[in-house]
PDB file of N, CA, C and O in Angstrom, chain B, residues numbered from 101:
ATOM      1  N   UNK B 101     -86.365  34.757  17.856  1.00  0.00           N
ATOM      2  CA  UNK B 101     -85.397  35.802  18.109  1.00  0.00           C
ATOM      3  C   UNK B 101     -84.772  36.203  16.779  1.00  0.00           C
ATOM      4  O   UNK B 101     -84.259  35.345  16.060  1.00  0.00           O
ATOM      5  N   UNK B 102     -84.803  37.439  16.450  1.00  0.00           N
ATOM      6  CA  UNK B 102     -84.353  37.632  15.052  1.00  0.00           C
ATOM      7  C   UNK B 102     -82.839  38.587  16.161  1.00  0.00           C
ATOM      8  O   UNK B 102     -82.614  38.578  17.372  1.00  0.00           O
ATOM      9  N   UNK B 103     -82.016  39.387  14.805  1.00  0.00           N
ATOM     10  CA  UNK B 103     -81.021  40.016  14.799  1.00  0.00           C
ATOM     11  C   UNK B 103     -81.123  41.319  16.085  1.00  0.00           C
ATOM     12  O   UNK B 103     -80.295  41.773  16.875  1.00  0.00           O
ATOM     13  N   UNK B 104     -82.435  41.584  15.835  1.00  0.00           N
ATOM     14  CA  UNK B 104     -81.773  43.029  16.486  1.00  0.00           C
ATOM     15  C   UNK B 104     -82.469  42.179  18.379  1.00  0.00           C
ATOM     16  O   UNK B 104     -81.488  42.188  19.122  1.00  0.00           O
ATOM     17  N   UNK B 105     -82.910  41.964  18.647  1.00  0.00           N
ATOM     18  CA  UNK B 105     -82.680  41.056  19.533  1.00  0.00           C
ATOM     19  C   UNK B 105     -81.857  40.711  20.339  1.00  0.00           C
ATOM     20  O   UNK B 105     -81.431  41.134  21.414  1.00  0.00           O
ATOM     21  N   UNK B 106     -81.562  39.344  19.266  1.00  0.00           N
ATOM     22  CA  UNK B 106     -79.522  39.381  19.485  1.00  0.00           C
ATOM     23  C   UNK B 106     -78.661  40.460  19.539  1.00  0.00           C
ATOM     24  O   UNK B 106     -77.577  40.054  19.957  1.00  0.00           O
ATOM     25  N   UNK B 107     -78.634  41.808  19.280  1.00  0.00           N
ATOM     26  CA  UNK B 107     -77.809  42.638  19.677  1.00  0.00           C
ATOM     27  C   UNK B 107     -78.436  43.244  20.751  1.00  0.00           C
ATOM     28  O   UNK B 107     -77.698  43.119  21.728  1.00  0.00           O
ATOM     29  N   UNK B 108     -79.465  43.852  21.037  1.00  0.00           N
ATOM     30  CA  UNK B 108     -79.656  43.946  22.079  1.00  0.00           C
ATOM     31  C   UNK B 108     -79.290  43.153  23.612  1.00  0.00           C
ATOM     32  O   UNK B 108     -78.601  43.374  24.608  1.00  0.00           O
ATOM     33  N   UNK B 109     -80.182  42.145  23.118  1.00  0.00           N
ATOM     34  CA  UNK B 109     -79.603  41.542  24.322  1.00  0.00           C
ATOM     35  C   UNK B 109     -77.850  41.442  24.698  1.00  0.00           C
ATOM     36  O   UNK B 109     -77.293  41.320  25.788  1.00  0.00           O
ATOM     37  N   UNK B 110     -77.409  41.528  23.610  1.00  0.00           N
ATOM     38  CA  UNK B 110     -76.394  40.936  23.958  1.00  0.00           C
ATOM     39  C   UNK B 110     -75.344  42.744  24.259  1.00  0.00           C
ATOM     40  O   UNK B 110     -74.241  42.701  24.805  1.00  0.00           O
ATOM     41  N   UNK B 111     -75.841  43.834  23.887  1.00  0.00           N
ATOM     42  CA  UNK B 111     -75.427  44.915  24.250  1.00  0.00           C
ATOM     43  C   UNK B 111     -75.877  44.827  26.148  1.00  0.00           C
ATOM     44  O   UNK B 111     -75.046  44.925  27.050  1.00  0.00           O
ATOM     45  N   UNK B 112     -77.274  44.637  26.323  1.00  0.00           N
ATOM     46  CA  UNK B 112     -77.838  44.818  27.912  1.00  0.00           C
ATOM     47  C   UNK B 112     -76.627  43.829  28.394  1.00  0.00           C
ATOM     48  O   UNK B 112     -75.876  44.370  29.206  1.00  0.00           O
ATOM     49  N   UNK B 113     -76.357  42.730  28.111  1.00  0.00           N
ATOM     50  CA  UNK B 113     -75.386  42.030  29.516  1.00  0.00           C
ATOM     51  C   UNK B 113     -74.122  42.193  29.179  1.00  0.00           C
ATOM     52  O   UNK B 113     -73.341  41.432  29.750  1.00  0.00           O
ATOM     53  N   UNK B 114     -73.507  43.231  28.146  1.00  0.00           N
ATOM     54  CA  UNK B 114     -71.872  43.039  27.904  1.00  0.00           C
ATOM     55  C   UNK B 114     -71.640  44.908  28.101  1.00  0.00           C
ATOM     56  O   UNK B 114     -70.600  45.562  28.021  1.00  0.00           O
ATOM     57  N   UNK B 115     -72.602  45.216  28.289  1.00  0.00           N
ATOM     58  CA  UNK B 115     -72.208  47.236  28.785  1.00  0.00           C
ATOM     59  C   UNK B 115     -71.674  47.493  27.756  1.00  0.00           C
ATOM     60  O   UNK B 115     -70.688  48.211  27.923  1.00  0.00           O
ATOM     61  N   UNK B 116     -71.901  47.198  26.610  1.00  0.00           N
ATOM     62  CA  UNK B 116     -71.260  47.660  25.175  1.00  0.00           C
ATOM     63  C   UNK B 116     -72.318  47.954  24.656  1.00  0.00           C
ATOM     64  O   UNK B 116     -73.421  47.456  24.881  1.00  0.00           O
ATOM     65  N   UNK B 117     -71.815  49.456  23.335  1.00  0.00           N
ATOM     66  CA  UNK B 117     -73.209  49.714  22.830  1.00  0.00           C
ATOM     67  C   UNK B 117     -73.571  49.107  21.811  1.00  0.00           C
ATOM     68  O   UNK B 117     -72.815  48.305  21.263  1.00  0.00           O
ATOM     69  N   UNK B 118     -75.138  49.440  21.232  1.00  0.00           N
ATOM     70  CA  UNK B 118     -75.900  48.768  20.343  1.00  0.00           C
ATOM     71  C   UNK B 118     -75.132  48.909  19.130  1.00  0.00           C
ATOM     72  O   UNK B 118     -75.322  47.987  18.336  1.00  0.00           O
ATOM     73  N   UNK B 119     -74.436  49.669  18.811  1.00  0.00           N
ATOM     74  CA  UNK B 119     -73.561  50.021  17.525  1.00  0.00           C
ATOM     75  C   UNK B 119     -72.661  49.523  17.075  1.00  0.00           C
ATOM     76  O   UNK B 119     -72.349  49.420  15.888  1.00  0.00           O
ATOM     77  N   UNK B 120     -71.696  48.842  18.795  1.00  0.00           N
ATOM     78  CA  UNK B 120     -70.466  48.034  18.940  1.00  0.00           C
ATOM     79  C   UNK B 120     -70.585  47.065  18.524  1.00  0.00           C
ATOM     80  O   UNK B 120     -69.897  46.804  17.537  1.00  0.00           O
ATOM     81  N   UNK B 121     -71.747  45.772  19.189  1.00  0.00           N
ATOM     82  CA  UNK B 121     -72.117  44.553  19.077  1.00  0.00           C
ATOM     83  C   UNK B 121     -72.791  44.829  17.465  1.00  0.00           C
ATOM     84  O   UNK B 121     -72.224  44.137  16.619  1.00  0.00           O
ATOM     85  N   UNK B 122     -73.450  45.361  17.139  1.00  0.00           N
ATOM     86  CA  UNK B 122     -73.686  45.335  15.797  1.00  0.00           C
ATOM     87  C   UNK B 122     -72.661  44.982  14.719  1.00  0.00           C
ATOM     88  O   UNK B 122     -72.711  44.182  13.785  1.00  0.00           O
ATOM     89  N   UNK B 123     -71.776  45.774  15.113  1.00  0.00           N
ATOM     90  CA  UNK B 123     -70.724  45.869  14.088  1.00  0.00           C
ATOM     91  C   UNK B 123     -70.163  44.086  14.221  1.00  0.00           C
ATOM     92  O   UNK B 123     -70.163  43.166  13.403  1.00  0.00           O
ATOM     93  N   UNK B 124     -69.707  44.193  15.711  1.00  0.00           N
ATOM     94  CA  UNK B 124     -68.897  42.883  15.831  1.00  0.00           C
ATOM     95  C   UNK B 124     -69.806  41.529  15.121  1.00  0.00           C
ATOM     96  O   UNK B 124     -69.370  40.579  14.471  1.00  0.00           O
ATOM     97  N   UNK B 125     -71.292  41.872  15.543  1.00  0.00           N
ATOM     98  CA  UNK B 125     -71.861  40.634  14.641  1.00  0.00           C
ATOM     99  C   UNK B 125     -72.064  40.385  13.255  1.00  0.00           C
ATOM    100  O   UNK B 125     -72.153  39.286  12.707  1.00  0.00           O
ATOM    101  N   UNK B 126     -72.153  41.988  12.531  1.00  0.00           N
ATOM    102  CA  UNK B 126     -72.049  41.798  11.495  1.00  0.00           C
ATOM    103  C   UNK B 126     -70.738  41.182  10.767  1.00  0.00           C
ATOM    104  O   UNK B 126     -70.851  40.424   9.804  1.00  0.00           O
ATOM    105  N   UNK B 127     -69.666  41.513  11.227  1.00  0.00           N
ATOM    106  CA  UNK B 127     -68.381  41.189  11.061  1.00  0.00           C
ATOM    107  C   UNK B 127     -68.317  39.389  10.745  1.00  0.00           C
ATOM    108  O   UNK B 127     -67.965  38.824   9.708  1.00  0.00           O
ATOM    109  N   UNK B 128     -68.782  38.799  12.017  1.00  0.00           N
ATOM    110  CA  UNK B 128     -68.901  37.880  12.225  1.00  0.00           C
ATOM    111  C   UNK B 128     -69.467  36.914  11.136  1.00  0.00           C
ATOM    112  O   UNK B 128     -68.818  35.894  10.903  1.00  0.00           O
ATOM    113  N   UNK B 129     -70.749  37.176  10.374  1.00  0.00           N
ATOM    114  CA  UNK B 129     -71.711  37.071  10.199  1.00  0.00           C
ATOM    115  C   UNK B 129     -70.788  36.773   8.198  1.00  0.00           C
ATOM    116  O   UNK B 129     -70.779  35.771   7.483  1.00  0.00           O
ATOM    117  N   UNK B 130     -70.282  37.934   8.023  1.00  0.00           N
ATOM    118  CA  UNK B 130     -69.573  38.309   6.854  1.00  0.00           C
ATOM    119  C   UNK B 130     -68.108  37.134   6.752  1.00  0.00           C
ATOM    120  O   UNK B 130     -67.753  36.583   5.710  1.00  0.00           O
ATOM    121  N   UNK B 131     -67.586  37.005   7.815  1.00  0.00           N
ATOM    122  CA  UNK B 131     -66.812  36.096   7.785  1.00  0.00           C
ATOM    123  C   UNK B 131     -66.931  35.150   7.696  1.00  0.00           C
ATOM    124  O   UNK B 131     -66.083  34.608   6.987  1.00  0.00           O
ATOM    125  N   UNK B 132     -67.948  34.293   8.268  1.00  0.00           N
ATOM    126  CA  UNK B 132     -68.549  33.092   8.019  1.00  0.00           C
ATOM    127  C   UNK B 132     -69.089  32.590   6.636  1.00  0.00           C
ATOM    128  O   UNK B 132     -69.131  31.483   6.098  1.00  0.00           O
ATOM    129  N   UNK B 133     -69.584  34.167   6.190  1.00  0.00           N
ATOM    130  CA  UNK B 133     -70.299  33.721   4.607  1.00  0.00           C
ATOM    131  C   UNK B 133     -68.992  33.723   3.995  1.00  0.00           C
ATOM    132  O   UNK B 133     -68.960  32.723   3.277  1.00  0.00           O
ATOM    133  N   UNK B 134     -67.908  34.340   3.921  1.00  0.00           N
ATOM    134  CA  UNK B 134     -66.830  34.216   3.148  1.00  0.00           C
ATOM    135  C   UNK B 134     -66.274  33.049   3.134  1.00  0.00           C
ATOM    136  O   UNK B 134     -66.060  32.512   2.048  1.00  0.00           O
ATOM    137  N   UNK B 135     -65.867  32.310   4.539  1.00  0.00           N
ATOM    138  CA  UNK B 135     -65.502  31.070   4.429  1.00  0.00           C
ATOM    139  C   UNK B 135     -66.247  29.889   3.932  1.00  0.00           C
ATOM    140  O   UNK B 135     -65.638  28.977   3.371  1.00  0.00           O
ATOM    141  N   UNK B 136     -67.509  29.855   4.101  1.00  0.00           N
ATOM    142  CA  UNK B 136     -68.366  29.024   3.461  1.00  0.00           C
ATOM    143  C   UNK B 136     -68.303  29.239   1.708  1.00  0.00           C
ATOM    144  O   UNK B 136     -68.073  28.316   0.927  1.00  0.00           O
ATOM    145  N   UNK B 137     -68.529  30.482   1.362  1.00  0.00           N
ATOM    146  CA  UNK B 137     -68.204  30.696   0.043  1.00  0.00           C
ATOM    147  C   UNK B 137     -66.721  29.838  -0.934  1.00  0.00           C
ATOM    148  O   UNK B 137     -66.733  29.423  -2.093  1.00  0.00           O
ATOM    149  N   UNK B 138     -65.581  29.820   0.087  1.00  0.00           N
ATOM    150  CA  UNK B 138     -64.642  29.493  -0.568  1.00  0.00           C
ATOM    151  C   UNK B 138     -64.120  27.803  -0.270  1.00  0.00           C
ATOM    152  O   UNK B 138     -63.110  27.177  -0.589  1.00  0.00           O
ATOM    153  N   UNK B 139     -65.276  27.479   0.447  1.00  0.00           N
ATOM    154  CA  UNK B 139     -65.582  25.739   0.816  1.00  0.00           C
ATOM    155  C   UNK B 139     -64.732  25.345   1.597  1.00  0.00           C
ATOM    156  O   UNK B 139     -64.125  24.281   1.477  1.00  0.00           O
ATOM    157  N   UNK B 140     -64.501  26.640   3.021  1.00  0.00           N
ATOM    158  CA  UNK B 140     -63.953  26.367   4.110  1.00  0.00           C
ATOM    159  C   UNK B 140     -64.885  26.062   5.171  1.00  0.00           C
ATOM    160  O   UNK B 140     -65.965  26.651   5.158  1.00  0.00           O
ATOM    161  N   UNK B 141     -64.508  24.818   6.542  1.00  0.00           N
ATOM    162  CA  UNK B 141     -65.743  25.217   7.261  1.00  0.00           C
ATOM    163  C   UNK B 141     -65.502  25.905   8.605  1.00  0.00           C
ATOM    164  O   UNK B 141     -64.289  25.773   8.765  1.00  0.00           O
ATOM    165  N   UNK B 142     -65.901  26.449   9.469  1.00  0.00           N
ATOM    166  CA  UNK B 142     -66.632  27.274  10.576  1.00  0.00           C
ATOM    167  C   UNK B 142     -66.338  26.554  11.567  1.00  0.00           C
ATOM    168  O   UNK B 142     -66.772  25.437  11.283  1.00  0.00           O
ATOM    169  N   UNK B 143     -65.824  26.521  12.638  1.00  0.00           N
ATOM    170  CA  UNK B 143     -65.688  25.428  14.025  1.00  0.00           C
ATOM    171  C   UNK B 143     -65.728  26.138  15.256  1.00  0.00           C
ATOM    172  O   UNK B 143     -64.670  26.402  15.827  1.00  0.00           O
ATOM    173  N   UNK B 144     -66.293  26.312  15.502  1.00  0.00           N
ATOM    174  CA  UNK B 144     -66.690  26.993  17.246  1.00  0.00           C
ATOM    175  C   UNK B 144     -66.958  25.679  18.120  1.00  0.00           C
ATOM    176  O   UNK B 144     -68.036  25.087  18.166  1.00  0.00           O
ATOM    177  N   UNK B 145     -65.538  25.249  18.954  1.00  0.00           N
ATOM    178  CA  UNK B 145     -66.143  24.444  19.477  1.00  0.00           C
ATOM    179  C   UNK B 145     -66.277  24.192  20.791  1.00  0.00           C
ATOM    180  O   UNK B 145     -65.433  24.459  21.647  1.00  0.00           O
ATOM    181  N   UNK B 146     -68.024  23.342  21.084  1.00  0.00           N
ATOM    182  CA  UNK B 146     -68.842  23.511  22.049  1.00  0.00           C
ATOM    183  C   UNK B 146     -69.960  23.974  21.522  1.00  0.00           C
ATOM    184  O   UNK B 146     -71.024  23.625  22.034  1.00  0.00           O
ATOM    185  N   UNK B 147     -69.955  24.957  20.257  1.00  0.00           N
ATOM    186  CA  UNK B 147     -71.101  25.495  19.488  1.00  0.00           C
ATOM    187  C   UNK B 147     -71.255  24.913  18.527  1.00  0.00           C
ATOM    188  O   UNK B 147     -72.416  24.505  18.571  1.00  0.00           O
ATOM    189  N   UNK B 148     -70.784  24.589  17.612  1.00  0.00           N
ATOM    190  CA  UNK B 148     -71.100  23.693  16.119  1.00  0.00           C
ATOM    191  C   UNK B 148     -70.371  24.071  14.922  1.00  0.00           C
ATOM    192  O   UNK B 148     -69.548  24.981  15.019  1.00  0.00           O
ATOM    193  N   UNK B 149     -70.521  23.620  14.045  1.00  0.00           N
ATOM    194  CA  UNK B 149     -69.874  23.325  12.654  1.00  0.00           C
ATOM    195  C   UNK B 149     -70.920  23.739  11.828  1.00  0.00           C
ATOM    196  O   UNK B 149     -72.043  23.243  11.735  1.00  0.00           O
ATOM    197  N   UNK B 150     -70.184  25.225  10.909  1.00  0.00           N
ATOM    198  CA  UNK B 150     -70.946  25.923   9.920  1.00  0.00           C
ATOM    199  C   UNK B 150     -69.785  25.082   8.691  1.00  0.00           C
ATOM    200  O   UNK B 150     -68.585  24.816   8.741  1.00  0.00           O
ATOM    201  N   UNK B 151     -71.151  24.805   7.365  1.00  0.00           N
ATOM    202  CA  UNK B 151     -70.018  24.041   6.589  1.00  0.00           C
ATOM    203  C   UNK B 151     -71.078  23.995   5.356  1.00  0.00           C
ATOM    204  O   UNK B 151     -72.287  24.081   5.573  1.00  0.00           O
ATOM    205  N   UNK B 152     -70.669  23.887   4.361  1.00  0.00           N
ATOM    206  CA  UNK B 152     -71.097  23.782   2.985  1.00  0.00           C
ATOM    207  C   UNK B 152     -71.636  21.971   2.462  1.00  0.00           C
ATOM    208  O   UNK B 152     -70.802  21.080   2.305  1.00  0.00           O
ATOM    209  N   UNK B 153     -72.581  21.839   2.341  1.00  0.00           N
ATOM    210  CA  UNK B 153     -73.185  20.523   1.567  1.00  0.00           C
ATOM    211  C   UNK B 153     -73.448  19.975  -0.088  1.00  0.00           C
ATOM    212  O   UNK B 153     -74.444  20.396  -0.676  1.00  0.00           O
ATOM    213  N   UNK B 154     -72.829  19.353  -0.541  1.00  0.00           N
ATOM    214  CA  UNK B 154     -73.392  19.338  -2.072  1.00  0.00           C
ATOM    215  C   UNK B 154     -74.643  18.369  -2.020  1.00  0.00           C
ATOM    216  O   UNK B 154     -74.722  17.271  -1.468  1.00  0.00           O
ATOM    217  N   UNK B 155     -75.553  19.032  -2.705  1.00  0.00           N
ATOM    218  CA  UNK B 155     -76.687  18.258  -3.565  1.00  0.00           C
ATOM    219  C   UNK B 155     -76.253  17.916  -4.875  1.00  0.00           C
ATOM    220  O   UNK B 155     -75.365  18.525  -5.473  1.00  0.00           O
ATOM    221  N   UNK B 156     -76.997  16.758  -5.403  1.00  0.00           N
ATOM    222  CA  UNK B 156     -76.685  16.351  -6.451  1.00  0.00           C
ATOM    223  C   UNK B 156     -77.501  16.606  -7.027  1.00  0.00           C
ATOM    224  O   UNK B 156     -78.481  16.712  -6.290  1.00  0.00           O
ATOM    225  N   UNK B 157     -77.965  16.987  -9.034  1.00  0.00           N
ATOM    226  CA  UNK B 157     -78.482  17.147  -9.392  1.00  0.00           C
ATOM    227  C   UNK B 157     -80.024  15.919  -9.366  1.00  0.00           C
ATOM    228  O   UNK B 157     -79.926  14.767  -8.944  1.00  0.00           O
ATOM    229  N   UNK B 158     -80.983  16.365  -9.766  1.00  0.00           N
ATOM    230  CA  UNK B 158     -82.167  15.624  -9.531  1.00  0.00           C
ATOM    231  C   UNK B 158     -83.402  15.962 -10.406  1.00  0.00           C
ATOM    232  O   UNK B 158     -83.587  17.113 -10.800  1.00  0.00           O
ATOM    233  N   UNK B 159     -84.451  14.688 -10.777  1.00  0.00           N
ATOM    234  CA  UNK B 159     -85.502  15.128 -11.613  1.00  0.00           C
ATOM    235  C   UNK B 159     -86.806  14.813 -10.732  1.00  0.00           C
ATOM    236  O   UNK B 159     -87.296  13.726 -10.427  1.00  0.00           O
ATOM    237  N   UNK B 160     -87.387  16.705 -10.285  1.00  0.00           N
ATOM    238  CA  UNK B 160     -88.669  17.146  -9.608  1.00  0.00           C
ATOM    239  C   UNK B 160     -89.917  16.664 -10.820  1.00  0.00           C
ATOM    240  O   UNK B 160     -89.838  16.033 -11.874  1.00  0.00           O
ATOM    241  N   UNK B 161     -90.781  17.148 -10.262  1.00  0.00           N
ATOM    242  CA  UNK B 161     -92.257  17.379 -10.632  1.00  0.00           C
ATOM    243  C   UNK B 161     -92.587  18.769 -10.613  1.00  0.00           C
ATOM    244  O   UNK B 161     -92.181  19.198  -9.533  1.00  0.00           O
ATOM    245  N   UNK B 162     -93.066  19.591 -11.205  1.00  0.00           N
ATOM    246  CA  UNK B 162     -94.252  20.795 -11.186  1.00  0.00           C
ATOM    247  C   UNK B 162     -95.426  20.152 -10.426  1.00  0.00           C
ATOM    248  O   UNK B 162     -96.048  19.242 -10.974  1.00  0.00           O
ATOM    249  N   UNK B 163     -95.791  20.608  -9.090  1.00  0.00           N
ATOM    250  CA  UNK B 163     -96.964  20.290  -8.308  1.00  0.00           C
ATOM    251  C   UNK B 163     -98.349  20.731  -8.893  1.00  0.00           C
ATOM    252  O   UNK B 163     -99.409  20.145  -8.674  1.00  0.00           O
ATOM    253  N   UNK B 164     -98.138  22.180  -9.898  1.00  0.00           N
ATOM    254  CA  UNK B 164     -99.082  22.529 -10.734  1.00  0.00           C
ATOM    255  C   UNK B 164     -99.484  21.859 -11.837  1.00  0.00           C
ATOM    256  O   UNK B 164    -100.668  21.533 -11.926  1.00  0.00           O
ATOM    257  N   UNK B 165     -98.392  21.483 -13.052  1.00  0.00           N
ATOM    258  CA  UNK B 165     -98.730  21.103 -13.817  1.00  0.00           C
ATOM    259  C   UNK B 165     -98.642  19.094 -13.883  1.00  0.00           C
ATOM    260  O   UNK B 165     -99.429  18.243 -14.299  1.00  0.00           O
ATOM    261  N   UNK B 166     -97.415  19.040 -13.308  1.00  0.00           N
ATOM    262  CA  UNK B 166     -97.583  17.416 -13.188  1.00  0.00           C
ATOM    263  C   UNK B 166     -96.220  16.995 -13.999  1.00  0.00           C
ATOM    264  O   UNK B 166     -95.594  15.957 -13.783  1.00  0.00           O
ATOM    265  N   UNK B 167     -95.862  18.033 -15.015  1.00  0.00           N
ATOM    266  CA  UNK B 167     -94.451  17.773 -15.509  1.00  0.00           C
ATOM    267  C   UNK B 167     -93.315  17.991 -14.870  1.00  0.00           C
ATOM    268  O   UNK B 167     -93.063  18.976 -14.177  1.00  0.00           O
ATOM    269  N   UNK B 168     -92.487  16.912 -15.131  1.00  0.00           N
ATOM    270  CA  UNK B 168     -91.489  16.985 -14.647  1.00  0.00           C
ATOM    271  C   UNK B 168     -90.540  17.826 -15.033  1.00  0.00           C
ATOM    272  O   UNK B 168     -90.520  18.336 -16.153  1.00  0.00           O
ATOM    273  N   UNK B 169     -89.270  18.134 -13.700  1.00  0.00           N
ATOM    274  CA  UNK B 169     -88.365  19.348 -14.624  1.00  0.00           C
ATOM    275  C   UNK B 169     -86.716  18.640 -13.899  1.00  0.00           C
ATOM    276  O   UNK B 169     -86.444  17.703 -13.148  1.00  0.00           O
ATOM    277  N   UNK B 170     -86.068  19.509 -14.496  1.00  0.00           N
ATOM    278  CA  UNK B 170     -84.428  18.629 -14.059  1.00  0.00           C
ATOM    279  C   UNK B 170     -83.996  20.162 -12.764  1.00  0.00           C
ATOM    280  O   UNK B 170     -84.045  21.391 -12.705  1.00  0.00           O
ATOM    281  N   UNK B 171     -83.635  19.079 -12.027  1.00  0.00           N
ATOM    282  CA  UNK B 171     -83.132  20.052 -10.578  1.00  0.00           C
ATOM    283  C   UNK B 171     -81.579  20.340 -10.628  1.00  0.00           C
ATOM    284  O   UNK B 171     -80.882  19.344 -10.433  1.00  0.00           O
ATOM    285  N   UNK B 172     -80.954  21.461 -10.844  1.00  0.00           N
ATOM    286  CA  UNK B 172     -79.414  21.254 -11.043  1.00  0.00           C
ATOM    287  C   UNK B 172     -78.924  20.932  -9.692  1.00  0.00           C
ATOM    288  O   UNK B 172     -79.615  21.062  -8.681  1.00  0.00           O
ATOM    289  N   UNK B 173     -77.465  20.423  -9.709  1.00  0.00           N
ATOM    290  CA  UNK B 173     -76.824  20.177  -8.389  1.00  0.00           C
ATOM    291  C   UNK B 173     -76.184  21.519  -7.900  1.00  0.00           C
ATOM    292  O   UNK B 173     -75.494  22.317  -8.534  1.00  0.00           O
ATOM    293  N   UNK B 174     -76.650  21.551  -6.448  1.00  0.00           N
ATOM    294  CA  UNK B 174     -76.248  22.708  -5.806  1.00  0.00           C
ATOM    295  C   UNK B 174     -75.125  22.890  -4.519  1.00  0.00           C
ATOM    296  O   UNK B 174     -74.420  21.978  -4.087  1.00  0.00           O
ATOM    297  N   UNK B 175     -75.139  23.923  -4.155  1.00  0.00           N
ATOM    298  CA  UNK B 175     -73.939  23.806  -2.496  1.00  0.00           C
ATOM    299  C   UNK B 175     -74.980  24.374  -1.611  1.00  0.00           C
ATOM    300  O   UNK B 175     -75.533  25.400  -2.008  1.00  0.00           O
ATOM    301  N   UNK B 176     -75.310  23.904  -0.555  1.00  0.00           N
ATOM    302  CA  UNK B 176     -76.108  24.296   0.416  1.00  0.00           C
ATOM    303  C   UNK B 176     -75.617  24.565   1.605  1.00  0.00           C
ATOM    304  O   UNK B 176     -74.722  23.742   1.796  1.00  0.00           O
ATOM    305  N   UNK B 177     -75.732  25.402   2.683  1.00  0.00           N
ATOM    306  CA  UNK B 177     -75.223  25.866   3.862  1.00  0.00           C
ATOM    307  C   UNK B 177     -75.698  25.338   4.709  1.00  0.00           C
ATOM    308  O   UNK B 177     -76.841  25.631   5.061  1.00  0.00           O
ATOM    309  N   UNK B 178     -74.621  23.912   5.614  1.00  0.00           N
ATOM    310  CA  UNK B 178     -75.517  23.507   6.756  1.00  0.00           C
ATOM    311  C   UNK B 178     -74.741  23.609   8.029  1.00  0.00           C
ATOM    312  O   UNK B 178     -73.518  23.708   7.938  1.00  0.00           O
ATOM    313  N   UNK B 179     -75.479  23.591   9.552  1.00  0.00           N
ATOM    314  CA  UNK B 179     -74.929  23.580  10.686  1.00  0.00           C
ATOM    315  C   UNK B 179     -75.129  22.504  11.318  1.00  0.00           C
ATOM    316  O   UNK B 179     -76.207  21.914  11.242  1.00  0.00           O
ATOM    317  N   UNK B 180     -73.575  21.848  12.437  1.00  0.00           N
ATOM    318  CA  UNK B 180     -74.247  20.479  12.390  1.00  0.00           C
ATOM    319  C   UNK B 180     -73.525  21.421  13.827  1.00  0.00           C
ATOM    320  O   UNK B 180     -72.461  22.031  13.937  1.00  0.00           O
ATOM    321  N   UNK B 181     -75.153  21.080  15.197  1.00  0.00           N
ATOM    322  CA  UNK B 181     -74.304  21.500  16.273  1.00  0.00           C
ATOM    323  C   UNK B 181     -73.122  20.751  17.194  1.00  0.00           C
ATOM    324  O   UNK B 181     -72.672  19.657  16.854  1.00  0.00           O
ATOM    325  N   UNK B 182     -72.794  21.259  18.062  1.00  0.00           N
ATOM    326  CA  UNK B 182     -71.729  20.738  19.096  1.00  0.00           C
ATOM    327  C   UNK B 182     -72.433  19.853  20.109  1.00  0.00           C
ATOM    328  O   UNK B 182     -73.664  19.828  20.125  1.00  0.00           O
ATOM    329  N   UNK B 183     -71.693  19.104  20.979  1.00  0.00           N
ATOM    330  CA  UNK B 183     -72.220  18.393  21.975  1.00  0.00           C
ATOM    331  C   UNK B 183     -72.332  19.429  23.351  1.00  0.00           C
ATOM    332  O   UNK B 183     -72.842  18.935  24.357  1.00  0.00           O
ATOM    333  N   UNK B 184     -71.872  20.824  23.402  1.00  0.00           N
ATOM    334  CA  UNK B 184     -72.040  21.542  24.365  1.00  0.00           C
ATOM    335  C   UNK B 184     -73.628  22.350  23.813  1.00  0.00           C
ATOM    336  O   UNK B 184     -74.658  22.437  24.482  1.00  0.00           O
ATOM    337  N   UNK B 185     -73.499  22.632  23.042  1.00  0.00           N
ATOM    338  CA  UNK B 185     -75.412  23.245  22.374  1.00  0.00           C
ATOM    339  C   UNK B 185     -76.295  22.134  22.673  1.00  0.00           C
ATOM    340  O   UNK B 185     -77.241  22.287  23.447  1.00  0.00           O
ATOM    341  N   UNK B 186     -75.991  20.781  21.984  1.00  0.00           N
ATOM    342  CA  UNK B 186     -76.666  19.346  22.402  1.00  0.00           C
ATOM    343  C   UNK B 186     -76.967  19.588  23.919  1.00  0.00           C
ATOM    344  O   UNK B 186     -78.105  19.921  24.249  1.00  0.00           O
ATOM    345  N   UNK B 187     -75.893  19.417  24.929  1.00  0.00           N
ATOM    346  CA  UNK B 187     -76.329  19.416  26.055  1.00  0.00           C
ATOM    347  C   UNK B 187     -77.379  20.350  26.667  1.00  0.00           C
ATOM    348  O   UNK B 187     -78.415  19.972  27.215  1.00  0.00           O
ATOM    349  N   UNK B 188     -76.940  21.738  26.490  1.00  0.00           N
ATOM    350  CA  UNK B 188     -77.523  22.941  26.863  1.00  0.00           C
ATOM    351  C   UNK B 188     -78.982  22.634  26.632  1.00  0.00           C
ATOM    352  O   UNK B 188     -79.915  23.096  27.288  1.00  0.00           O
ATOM    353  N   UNK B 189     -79.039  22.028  25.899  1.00  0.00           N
ATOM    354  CA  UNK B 189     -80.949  22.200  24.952  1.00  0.00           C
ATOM    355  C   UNK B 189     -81.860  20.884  25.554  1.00  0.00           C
ATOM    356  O   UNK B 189     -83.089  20.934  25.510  1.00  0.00           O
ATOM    357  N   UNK B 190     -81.323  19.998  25.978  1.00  0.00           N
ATOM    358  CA  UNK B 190     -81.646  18.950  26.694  1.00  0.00           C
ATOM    359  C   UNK B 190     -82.285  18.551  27.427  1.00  0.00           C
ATOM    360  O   UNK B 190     -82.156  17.381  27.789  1.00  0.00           O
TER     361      UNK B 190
END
């Protein structure tokens, strides 16, 4: 299921138009990246926890050449779900 999907569908069962729900998800969508950006996290709960992860820096391999290279440490975007999504999927 990609995006427009999700608005669709979700325009067919809420009698709102495709333009409305668009907006509202994009909205959504923008807010979430903002808070993650400023290393706040996301809590919908029953749905899950949007939240930021640090990696630590690390030394890879080149699969091509065989040399090794240095991996910097990064922030990664993870979702850890709810016990109401847990259930649902079950």
């Amino acid at each position: 299921m990609n995006k427009t999907d999700i608005v669709n569908n979700i325009s067919a069962k809420s009698g709102l138009t495709k333009r409305d729900v668009e907006a509202v998800l994009n909205g959504f969508l923008g807010e979430v990246t903002e808070a993650l950006q400023s290393g706040d996290k996301v809590q919908l709960i029953g749905f899950g926890t949007f939240e930021t992860r640090s990696r630590s820096g690390r030394v890879g391999r080149n699969p091509q050449t065989g040399k090794t290279i240095e991996i910097p440490a990064s922030k990664i975007p993870a979702f850890k779900a709810g016990n109401k999504l847990k259930d649902a999927i079950k």
